[in-house]
C-alpha positions, 0 to 999 in steps of 0.5 A: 493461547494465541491471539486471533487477527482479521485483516481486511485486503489480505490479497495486496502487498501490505496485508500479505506482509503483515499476515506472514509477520503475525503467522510468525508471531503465532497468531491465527490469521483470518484475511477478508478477500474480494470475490472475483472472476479470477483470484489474485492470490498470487502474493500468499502463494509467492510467500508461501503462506497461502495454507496458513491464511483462513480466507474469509469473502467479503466487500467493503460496500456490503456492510453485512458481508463485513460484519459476518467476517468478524463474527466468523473470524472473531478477532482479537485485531483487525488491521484494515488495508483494504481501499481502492488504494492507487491514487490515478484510479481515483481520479478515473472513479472518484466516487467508488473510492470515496465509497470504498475507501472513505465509507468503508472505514465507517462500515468495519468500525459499525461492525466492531462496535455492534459485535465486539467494541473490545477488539483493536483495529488500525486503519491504513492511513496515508501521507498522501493526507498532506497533499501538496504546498510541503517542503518540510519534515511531515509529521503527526502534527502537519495540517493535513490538504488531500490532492486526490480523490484517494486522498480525500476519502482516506482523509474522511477514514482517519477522523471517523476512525478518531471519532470512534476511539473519542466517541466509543472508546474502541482502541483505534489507531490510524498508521500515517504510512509514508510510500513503502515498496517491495516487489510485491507492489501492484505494477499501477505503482510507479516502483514497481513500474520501474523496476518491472521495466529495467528487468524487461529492458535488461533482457531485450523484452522491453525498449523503453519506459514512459514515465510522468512527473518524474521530479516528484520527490517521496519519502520510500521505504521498505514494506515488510518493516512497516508491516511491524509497525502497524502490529506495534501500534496495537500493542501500545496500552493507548491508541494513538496515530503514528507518522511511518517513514524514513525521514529521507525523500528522493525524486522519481528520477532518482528511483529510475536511475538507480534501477537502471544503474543496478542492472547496468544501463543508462537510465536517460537511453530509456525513460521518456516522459509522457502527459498521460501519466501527469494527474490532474493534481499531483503531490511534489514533496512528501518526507515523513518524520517518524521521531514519535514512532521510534520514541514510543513504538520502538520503530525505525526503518533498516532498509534505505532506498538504495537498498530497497531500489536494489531489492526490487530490481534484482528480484524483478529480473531474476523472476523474467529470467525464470519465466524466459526459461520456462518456469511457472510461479505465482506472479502478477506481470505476465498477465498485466496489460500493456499501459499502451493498450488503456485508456482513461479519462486523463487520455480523453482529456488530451484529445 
């Protein structure tokens, strides 16, 4: 009989990626989803596995909701992506993302231990745990000095999830994600912005792309593989925390000129740099030593970033170029608002 997994922020890039790895590997996949005015299921449909995804509503500040999932669901894994997750948001609402994506982590892990300690769960941690003042290889060991309110609250669900392995024996892993990219990233995250833009430029749709801090260096890597990586966490016979990376970083900058070069056209003519996507605090250098994940998990990355920049500019273009022509398909960028049209507390703080 195959094993049953509850993914909470089944909706977002990481968890429709893992459900369609799980679905592959014959599981049974339940997927916790906000309830919303409008739904954004639009990455299930665009893989195609909308049908095969039991859907489950429910809401990290309503610990009931949440223990209700389980017990519906009643899960051999529960893999926990769900958070306020894009690090500009959190400046604009700290205290929802300390509350969602902080005290969040502790009403799943209540949930467990109350209606069935014996399952495994994995929580998306973050390299954005190391915050600034890096210039090495980041691993398992690194002292941690969170840059953000994201990062804080992300901060406080890696020790709780800790507390609970040591104090309560649940089988808790905490997977230290490095950047990981693919075209279903949300348009808010600076890949997707880009590679959103150079398709819009490349087809006359769009003139120019603003940009922030454009010499930040990341470590990118492919979502799909890291996907795996969080299901291989939970097959170990121990629970243990796992960096995942590429052990390679490159600036923004860089990012932008391979995605304009990939479609033809000279980054410079087009990217300018505007104030009002700087944050109060940003993190510069971030390069991930994955070593304990290829030595214990088996896990290496396959997509490098020239590849991966590839990937995602080729398919941002071929789907403006669908949607110039007409057609209709599950898809996030013709609804999202224009950056010119927002305002946030880093505008405000300008004036």
């Amino acid at each position: 009989m195959g094993k049953t997994a509850l993914i909470t922020g089944v909706t977002g890039q990481d968890g429709s990626y893992l459900a369609r790895f799980l679905l592959d590997k014959g599981y049974e996949v339940f997927g916790i989803y906000r309830r919303l005015s409008t739904p954004n299921f639009w990455r299930l449909q665009y893989l195609d596995i909308f049908e095969r995804v039991n859907l489950i509503p429910a809401d990290l500040i309503d610990a009931g909701s949440i223990t209700e999932a389980i017990k519906i669901a009643q899960p051999d894994e529960l893999y926990h992506l769900a958070a306020q997750s894009f690090v500009g948001a959190s400046f604009e609402q700290p205290i929802a993302s300390g509350d969602i994506t902080g005290l969040g982590v502790t009403r799943t892990l209540e949930a467990i231990r109350n209606v069935n300690p014996g399952m495994k769960f994995y929580q998306a941690s973050t390299s954005e745990l190391y915050g600034n003042g890096n210039s090495h290889s980041l691993s398992e060991t690194t002292p941690f000095r969170p840059s953000s309110p994201y990062a804080a609250a992300k901060l406080y669900g890696y020790w709780i999830t800790k507390l609970y392995r040591e104090g309560y024996g649940i089988f808790a892993c905490n997977g230290i994600l490095f950047n990981h990219e693919s075209p279903l990233r949300g348009l808010e995250f600076v890949t997707r912005k880009i590679s959103n833009a150079v398709a819009k430029i490349a087809l006359g749709l769009e003139k120019e792309l603003y940009l922030g801090n454009i010499d930040a260096k990341r470590d990118w890597g492919y979502a799909p593989e890291y996907a795996e990586s969080m299901w291989l966490m939970l097959q170990q016979d121990e629970p243990d925390d796992y960096v995942i990376a590429t052990d390679e970083s490159h600036t923004v900058r860089e990012f932008a000129e391979r995605s304009f070069a990939t479609a033809g056209l000279d980054w410079e003519r087009y990217v300018k740099t505007d104030k009002r996507f700087l944050r109060p605090l940003d993190v510069n250098y971030l390069h991930g030593d994955y070593a304990k994940a290829r030595e214990k998990l088996g896990w290496s990355p396959k997509t490098k970033f020239d590849k991966l920049v590839e990937i995602m500019v080729k398919e941002d273009l071929r789907r403006w170029e669908r949607w110039t022509r007409g057609e209709r398909f599950p898809w996030d960028a013709p609804n999202y608002p224009n950056e010119n049209k927002v305002l946030s507390r880093m505008l405000v703080l300008d004036r």
